[in-house]
N, C-alpha and C positions, 0 to 999 in steps of 0.2 A: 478394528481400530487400534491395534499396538503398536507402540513403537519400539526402537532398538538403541542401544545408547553405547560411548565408546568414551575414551577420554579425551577431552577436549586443551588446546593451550592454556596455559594461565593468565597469558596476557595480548593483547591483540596488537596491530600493527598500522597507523595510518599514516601515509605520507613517512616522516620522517622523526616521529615522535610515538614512542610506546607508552603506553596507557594501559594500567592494571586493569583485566577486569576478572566477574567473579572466575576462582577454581572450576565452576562446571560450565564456564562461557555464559552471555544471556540466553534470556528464555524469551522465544521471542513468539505471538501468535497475528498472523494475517488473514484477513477473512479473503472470500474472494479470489484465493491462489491456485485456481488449478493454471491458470497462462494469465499471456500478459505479464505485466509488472507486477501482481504480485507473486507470481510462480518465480521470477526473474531476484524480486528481491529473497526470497527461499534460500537459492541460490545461494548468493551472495551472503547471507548469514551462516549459512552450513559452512560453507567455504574458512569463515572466520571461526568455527568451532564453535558455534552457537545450536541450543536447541530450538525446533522451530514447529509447529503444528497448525495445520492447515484448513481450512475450509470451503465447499463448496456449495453448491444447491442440485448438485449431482454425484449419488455415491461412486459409480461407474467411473468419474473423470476424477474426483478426489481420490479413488484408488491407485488411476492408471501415474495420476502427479506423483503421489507418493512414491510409487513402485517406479518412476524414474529420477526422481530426486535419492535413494535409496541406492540405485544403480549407478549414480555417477559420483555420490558419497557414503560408499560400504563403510559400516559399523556406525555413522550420524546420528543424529537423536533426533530423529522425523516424522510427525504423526500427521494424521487427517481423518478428518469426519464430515463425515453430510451436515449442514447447518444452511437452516433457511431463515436470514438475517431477519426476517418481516417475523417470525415464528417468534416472540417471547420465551415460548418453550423451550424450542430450541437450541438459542441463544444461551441461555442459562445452561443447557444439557452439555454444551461446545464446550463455554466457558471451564466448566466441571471437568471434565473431559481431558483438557488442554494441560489444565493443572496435573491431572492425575498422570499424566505422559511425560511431559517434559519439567513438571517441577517448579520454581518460584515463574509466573512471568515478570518481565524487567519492561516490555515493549509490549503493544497492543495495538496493530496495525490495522484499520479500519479501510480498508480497499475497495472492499464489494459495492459496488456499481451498476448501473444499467442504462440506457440510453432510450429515447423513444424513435420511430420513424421519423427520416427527416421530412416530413410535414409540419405546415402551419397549425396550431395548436388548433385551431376551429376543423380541422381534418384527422387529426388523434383520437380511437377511441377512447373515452371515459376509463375503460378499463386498464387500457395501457399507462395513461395517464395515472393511475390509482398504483400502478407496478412499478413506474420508474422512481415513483415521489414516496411510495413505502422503504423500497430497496434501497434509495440514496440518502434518504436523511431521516425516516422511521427508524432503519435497519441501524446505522450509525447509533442514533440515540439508546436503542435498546447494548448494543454494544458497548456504546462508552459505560453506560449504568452498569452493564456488568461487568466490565475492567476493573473498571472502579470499587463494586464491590470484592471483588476478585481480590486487588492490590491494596483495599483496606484490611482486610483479612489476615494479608502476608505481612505485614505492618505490623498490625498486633501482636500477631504470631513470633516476630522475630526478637533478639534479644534488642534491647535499647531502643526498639521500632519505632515504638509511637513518640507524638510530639511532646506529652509529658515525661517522657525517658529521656528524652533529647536533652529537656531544658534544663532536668535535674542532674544532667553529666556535663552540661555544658558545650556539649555538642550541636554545633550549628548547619548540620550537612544538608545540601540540597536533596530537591526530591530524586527517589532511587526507583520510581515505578513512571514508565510513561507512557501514555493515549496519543495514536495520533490521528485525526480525521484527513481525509483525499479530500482536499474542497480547491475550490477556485479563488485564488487573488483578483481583483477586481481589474486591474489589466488581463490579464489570463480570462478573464470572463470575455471582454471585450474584444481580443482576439479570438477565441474560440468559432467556430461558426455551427456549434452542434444547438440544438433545439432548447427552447425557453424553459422546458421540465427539467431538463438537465443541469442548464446553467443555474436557474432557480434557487434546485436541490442542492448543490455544489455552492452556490453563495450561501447557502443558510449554513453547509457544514461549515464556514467562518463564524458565522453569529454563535454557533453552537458548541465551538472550540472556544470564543472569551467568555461565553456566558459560564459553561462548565467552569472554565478556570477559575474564572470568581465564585461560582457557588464553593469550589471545596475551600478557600483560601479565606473565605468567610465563616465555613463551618469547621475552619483548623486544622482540615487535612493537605498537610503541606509534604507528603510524602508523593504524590500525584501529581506528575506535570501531566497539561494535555495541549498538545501542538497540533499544527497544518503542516501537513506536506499538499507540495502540489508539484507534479511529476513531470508537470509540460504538456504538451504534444507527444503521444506515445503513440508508434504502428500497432494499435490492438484493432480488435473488433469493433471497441466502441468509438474509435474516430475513425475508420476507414470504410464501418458498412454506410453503402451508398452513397459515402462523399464523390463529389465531379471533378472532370480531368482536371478543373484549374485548379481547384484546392489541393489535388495531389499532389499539383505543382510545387505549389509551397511547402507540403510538408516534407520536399526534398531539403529544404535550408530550415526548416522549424520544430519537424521532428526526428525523432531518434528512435530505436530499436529496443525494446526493452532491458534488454543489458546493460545498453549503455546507462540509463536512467537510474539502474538497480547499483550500478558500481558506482556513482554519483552519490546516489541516497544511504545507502547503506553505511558507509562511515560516518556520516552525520549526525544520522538517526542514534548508532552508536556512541556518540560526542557527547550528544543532548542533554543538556540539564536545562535546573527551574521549569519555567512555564512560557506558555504563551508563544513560544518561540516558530517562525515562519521557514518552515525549508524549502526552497523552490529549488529547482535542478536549472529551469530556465529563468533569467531575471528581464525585467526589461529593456534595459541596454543593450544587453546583450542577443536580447530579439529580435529589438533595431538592426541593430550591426548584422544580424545573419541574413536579415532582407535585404539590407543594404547590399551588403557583398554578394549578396546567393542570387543575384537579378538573372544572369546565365540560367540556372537551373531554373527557376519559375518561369522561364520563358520559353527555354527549348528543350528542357527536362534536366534528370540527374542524377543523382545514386540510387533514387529508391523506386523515383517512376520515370517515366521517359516524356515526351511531348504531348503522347496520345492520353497519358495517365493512365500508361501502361507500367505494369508490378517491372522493377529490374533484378532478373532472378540472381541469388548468390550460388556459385557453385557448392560453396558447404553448408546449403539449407537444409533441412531434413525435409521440407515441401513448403508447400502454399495454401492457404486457403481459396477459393473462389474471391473472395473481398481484396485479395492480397493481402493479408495477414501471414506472417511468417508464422511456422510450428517451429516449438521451441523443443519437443521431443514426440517420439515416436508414441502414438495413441492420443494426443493431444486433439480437443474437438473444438 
């Protein structure tokens, strides 16, 4: 579990406006990233000279991530560890871990997920049921608590950090540490058509993103923002296993490819100040409009499936999975 470190920009680049950040880039950590959006947001953070440290609930896939995020950005500051989000232990052992790798964290991406069979709930085992609602909103909570702890810590630590240093310099600056939970907007719930464990767990991450907010902002820690992101419709695993031809239909005009999502979010996420704040990649309107206009492809197919909700293969893919899941890199499971 080492990581490698190089010198990063001093200042990053969005659109058409530059924005200082720190001398050694953010620190940035994602649960949940060996693929998918959050290996994709990784990505995307290296990219911008940022340090990033990774987790998975498989050491084998957390190494092969690392070892190709490493390979396509020699001398990066990229680390990974086995971390099983439902684990307390664990968690706390990452958290540690993450700090000791890459240094202050600035971001704290709460990704890890899981989905049930798409079965009616009266047909779910109990058990599985018990896995997707630990993984999606136990594993979260135990995460935010320790960001938090994490990011109070670095606070103290730092010169002028806390909010009684703040007040006595006169210093009004927003918070410079931030949590973000994966959960569902309440439209985005409504379109989704993945299982009630899922959607559930994914609206509670909302409740549990304003409830956090107010608890530290009540107990004075105004250094800690914590936000929603919600990513959309992503080609992962967790919306393509066992969805039917029609739905694939649609996710020709509804969803996107993990990149694209990760180059969306990632300057944002970057952006972010105070609290509470909602990032979506897709908005409503704009959901409309892609049904609207996408009527062709949901009918007779389109970039990503075809009529039959058949996969539409890219010539520069690295493979496929069986679900049609795109591989983002070579060993990716």
């Amino acid at each position: 579990m080492a990581s490698s470190g190089a010198g990063v920009p001093a200042a990053y680049r969005t659109g058409d406006a530059e924005k200082p950040a720190p001398p050694e880039g953010f620190g940035v950590v994602i649960t949940g990233a060996t693929k998918g959006v959050g290996y994709a947001l990784a990505r995307e953070f290296l990219a911008r000279g940022d340090r990033v440290c990774i987790c998975g609930r498989s050491a084998t896939r957390v190494d092969a991530a690392v070892a190709a995020l490493r390979a396509e950005f020699p001398g990066a500051c990229v680390a990974g560890a086995r971390c099983d989000v439902t684990d307390p232990r664990d968690v706390d052992a990452f958290g540690d871990y993450a700090a000791s790798t890459i240094g202050v964290v600035h971001h704290w991406l709460n990704n890890a997920g899981m989905v049930s069979s798409r079965e009616p709930l009266f047909d779910v085992e109990p058990a599985e049921v018990v896995r997707v609602c630990n993984t999606n909103l136990t594993g979260a909570i135990l995460c935010c608590q320790k960001a938090v702890r994490l990011m109070r810590r670095q606070d103290e630590g730092s010169a002028g950090g806390s909010r009684r240093a703040r007040e006595s310099n006169g210093s009004n600056s927003p918070q410079r540490y931030h949590v973000y939970n994966f959960g569902f907007s309440q439209w985005g719930a409504s379109f989704s058509k993945s299982t009630c464990t899922h959607k559930a767990t994914k609206r509670g991450l909302s409740q549990l993103t304003a409830s956090l907010s107010e608890e530290l902002l009540e107990a004075g820690v105004d250094s800690v923002g914590v936000h929603q992101l919600s990513p959309g419709m992503v080609l992962t695993d967790l919306l393509l296993e066992g969805a039917s031809p029609v739905a694939r239909r649609f996710f020709n005009v509804l969803a996107e490819e993990p990149e694209v999502v990760a180059a969306d979010l990632c300057p944002k996420i970057r952006e972010t100040v105070g609290t509470r704040t909602a990032i979506e990649f897709l908005t409503l309107p704009d959901a409309l409009a892609r049904v609207m206009f996408g009527v062709p492809q949901i009918v007779g197919g389109g970039r990503f499936f075809d009529g039959d909700g058949r996969r539409v293969v890219s010539a520069n893919a690295v493979g496929y999975k069986e679900n049609g899941t795109r591989l983002l890199y070579e060993g990716m499971e």
